[in-house]
N, C-alpha and C positions, 0 to 999 in steps of 0.2 A: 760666615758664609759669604763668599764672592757672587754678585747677582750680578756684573759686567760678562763673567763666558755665557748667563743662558741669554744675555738679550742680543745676544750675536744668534745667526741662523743658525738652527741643524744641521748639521752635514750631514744626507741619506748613504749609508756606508755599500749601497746596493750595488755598484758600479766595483769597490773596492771589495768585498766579498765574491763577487761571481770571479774576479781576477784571483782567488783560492779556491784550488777544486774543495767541494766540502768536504771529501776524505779528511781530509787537514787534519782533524779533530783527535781530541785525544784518545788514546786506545779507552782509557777507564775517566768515569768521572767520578768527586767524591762526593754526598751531601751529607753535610754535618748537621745532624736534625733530625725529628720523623714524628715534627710535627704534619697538620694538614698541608700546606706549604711545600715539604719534604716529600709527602707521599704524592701528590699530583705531578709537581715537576720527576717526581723516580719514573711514574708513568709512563707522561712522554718522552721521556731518555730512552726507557725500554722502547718506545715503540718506534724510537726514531733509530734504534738496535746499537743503542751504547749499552756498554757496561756500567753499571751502576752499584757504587760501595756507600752504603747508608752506615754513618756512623752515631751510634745514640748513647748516653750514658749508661741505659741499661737495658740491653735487646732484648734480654728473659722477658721485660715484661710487654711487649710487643703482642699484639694477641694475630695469631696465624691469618696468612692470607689478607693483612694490612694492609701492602705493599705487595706492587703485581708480582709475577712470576718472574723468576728472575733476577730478581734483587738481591746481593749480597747483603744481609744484618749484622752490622759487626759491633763492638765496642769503637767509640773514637779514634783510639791509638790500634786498633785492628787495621780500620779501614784507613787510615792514613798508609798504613806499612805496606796492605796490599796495593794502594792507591802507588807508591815508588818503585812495589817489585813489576807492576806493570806499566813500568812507566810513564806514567799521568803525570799530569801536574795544576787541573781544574778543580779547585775545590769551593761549592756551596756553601755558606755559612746561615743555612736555614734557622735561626736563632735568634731571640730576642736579646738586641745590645747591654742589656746586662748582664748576660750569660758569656759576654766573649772574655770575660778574664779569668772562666775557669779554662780557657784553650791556652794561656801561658806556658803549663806544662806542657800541651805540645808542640811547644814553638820551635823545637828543632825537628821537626817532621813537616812543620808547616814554611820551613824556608825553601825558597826560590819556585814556591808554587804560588797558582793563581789565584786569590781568593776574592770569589764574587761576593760581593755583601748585598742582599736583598732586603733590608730591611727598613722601614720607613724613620721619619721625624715622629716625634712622640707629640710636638704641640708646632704650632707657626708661630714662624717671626720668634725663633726663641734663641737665636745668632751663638757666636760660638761656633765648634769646629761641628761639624757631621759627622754621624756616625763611621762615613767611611776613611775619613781621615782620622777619626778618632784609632780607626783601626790600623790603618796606615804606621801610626805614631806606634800602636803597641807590635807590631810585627815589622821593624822594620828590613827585613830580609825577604819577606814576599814583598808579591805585585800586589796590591786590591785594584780592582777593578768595581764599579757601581753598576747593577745591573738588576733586571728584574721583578724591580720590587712595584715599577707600574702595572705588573700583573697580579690577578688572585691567582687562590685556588680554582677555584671554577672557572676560569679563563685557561687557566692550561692541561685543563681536561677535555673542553671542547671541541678536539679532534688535532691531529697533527697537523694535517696540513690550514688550518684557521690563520689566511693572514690578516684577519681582520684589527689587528692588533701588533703594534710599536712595543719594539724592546728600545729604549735609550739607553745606553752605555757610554761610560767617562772614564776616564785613568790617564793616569800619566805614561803606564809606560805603554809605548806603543803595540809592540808584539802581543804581550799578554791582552791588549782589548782586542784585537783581531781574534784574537781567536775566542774571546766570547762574542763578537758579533758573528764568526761564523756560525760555531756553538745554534746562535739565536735564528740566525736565517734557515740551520738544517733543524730546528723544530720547529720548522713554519711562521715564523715570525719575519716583521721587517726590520731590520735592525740598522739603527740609527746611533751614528758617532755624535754625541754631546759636548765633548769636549774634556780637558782635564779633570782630575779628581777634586779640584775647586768650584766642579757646579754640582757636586752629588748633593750639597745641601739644599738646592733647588731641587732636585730630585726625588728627593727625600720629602720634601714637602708637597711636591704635589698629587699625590694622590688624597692628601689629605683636604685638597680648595673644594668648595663646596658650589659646583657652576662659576666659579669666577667671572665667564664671560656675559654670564645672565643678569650681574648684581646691579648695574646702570638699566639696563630697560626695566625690569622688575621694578624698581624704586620708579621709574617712569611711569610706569603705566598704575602701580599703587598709589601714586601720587594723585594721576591723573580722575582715576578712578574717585578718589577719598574726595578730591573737589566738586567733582558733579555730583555723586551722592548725598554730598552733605549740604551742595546748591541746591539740588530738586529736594530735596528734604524740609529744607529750611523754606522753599516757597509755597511747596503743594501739600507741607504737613503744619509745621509749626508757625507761617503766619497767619493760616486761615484759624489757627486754632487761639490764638492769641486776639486775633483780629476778631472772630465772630462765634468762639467757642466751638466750630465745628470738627469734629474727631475725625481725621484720616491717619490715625496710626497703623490701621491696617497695611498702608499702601508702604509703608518700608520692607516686611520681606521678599517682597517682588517686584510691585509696581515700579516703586522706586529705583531699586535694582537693573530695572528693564531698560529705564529711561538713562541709566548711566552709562550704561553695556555701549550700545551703539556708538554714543560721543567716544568713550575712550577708543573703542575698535576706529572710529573714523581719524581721528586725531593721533593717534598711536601709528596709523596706517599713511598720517600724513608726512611724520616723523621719518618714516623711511625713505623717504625720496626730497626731503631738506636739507639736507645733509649736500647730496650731490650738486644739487641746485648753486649753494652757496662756494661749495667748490669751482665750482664751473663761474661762478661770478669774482671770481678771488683770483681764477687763472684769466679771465678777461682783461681785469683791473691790474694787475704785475704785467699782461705780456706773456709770461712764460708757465713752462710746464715743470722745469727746473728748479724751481724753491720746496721745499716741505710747507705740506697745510700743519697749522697749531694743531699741538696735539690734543687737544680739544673733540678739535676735526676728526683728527686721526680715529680717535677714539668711537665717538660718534657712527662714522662709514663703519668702524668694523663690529659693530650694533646693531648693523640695517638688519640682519636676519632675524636675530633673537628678537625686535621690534615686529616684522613683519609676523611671526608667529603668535605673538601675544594680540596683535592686532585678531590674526584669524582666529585667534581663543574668543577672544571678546565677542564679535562676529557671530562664531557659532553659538555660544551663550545665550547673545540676546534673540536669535532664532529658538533655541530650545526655549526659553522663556516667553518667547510671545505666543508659541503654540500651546503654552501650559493657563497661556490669561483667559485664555475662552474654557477650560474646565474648571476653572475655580470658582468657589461658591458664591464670592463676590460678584463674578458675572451671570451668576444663572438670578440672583435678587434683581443686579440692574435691568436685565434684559425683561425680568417681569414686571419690574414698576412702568419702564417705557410700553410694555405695552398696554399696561392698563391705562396711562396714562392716552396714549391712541384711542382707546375705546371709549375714553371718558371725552377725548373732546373731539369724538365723530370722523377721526380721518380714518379713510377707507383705503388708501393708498399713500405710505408713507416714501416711493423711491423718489432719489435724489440722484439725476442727473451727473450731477456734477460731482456731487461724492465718493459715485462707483467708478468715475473715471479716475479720480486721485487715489482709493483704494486700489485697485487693477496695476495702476502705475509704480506707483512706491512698493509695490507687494513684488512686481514682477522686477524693476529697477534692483529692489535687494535682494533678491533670489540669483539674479547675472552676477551679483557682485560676488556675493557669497561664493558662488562657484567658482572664479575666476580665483579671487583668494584662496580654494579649494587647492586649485593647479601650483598657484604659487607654494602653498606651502608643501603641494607633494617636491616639487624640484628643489627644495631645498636637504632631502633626504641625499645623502651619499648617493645610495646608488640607484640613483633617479638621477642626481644632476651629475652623474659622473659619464652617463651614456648619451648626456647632450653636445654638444660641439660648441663654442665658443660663441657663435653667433646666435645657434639656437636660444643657449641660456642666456645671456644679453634679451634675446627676445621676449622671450618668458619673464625673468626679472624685469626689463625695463617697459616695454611695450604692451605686456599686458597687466601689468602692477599700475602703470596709470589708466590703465581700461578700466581695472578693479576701483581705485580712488574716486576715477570718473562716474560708473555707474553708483558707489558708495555717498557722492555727493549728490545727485541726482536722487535715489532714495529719500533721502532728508530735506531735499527740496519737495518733491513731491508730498511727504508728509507735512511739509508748514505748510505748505500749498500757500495760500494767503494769510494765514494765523498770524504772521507775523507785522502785517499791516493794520493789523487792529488794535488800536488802544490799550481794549481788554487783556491784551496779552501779557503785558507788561504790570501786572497787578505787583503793587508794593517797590515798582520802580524799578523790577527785577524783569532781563529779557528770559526770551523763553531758552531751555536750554540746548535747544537744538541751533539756535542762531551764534551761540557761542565754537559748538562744533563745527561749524560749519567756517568760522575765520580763518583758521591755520590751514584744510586744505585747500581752500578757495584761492588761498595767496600762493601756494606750492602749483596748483593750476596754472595760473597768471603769469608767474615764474617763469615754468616750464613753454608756456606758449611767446614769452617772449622769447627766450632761449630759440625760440625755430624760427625767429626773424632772422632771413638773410643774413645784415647786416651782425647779429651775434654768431649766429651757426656757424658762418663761414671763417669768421676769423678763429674761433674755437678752435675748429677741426684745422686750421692752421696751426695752431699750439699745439694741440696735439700731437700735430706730425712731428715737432721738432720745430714749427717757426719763433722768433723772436723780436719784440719791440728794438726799435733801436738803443731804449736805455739798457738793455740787458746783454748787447751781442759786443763781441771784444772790440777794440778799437779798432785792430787790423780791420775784420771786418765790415766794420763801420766805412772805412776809407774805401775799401775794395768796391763796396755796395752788393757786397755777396751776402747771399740766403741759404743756411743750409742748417740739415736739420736729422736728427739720429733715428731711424726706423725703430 
């Protein structure tokens, strides 16, 4: 399998299809198959008013009304023959690749037609040719064409016109993919030229990645997660218990939990805007806009989102979780020892000034944030951030993603409030765990405000434009003493 044509761009064939009226198409089309596959795409063929020749090993046993109205049932070698006397030449290979070498017998009925092959990779990363080249190799008098097979059944049921959904198509020969990208755009699809029949085995494989783009922030934030839990664990369960026999194992399926939630949501949430930081200090430090960041980087920026979500998971988690701490049974016991304890040593009036202002504070601080990360993660839905305008979403993502960070730190300040200046905090040598969350976005802060000093801003937004250090710009213009720079 060639993985050099997918990591070139797609070419959207939408420009190249509307240049074909969609009449174009064939008078009949054929599918060889009936399985469920076979019968959804017959569907929309009908509905898009093609003729449709379903060819099965054995149609007797077909149970009525299968397959919509409409539909010719034939034997294999039927529907090929009707497929030539009406001049078609699109043929469906709805079939599992081990079944294509009972179609050898009709390999002279299958010459100089189009054969779409639909069908996935059986495993990843198993190299070797693809199915559609396999096909290719066995028919070599058609066209194969790779096409389809990124959709289900239930996907192409969902109504004709759905263009919610990418048909990818590859072939070699040119003619024969035109006309399955038309094919694909008049049943509502957007259809997208991939490239030769050398990337179908990328093709093939992908519907079978399981979130690909998720697997770096996931490992991120389980990472992140597994260290604070197993740090508050390790301080507020098993030293105390070691240290003075006192049993807090209660406190791991919640407490614990609670107190992890937060840190990763903040640290996760600081993660997304790191990324750019360092970029923007990498094009300060070259001069130029014109070098590639390490694909590290690369990697990284195109993360921000999957990060920023898992961030807002966290987030809402440890809101659901703290509102669940005051009905459990562990707090309905504490709240009666303290106040027996009150009656027992005569206070008549327990408020504390200063405590209802740091609860007030971090309560309402995390509630602004929460919500803000609320916004961000709706704009990150298609068609939310598809109805914003360039500046808008820049706005949104950048401007108020550090309002979000901002009021998210703030939060966590106001809960140590001064906790962290006391001795006692640090029991067994260990900070408390909120002063640790609190590192990475404090320094993305810092970052960030130095970044709006004049003397960075300005030069930035010069690189950006197109300007250049003198080590980077060509000799010529070196001499000339000219500036200039690509919009």
């Amino acid at each position: 399998m060639a993985q050099s044509d997918m990591s070139a761009p797609l070419l959207d064939s939408g420009d190249l299809v509307e240049s074909v009226a969609l009449s174009v198409g064939d008078p009949a089309v054929c599918v060889l198959g009936s399985g469920d596959f076979s019968r959804s795409l017959s569907s929309r063929l009908r509905g898009c008013g093609c003729r449709v020749l379903v060819g099965s090993r054995d149609p007797q046993r077909l149970a009525p009304g299968l397959f919509p109205e409409g539909t010719e049932l034939k034997t294999q070698r039927a529907a090929l023959e009707a497929l030539a006397e009406a001049g078609g030449s699109l043929v469906f290979l709805a079939l599992y690749p081990e079944h294509y070498p009972s179609l050898l017998a009709l390999r002279p009925l299958l010459a100089g037609r189009t054969l779409v092959d639909v069908s996935n990779a059986s495993g990843l990363k198993r190299g070797g040719e693809s199915n559609a080249q396999r096909l290719a190799r066995m028919f070599p008098c058609s066209s194969v064409v790779k096409g389809f097979n990124g959709l289900s059944a239930w996907t192409l049921l969902t109504g004709a016109h759905d263009h919610s959904r990418q048909v990818l198509v590859c072939g070699d020969c040119p003619s024969s993919k035109l006309s399955v990208l038309v094919l694909a755009q008049r049943l509502g699809f957007r259809a997208v030229d991939a490239g030769g029949l050398c990337a179908s085995g990328a093709l093939e494989e992908a519907p079978l990645l399981l979130f690909p783009s998720w697997r770096g922030p996931l490992l991120a934030a389980a990472t992140l997660f597994t260290f604070f839990y197993l740090y508050t664990a390790l301080k507020n369960v098993l030293m105390p218990y070691l240290d003075r026999g006192e049993n807090n194992l209660y406190h791991l399926p919640l407490v614990t939990v609670n107190q992890a939630l937060p840190a990763v949501a903040l640290v996760t949430l600081a993660l997304v805007y790191l990324p750019g930081l360092l970029a923007s200090v990498l094009q300060l430090y070259r001069g130029t806009k014109y070098k590639r960041f390490p694909d590290w980087l690369d990697r990284w920026m195109c993360a921000r989102k999957q990060l920023g979500l898992l961030s807002f998971l966290c987030a809402a988690l440890h809101a659901v979780y703290s509102v669940c701490l005051s009905i459990r049974r562990a707090s309905g016991y504490m709240i009666l020892n303290a106040a027996y304890r009150q009656v027992k040593a005569g206070v008549e009036n327990s408020w504390v000034e200063t405590q209802v202002w740091r609860s007030d504070l971090y309560l309402s601080s995390g509630i602004l944030g929460l919500g803000v990360l609320c916004v961000l993660a709706l704009t990150s839905l298609p068609s939310v951030g598809h109805a914003l305008n360039w500046r808008e979403f820049t706005f949104v993502q950048s401007g108020l993603g550090y309002t979000s960070l901002v009021l998210s730190v703030a939060h966590v300040l106001f809960f140590g409030w001064d906790f962290a200046l006391h001795p006692w905090a640090y029991q067994y040598y260990l900070p408390p765990v909120f002063l640790l969350s609190l590192l990475l976005p404090c320094c993305v802060l810092i970052g960030r405000c130095l970044l709006l000093l004049p003397c960075c801003s300005v030069r930035l937004e010069r690189i950006r434009r197109g300007w250049e250090s003198e080590r980077h710009r060509p000799k010529q213009t070196q001499d000339n003493g000219d500036v200039f720079g690509d919009v």
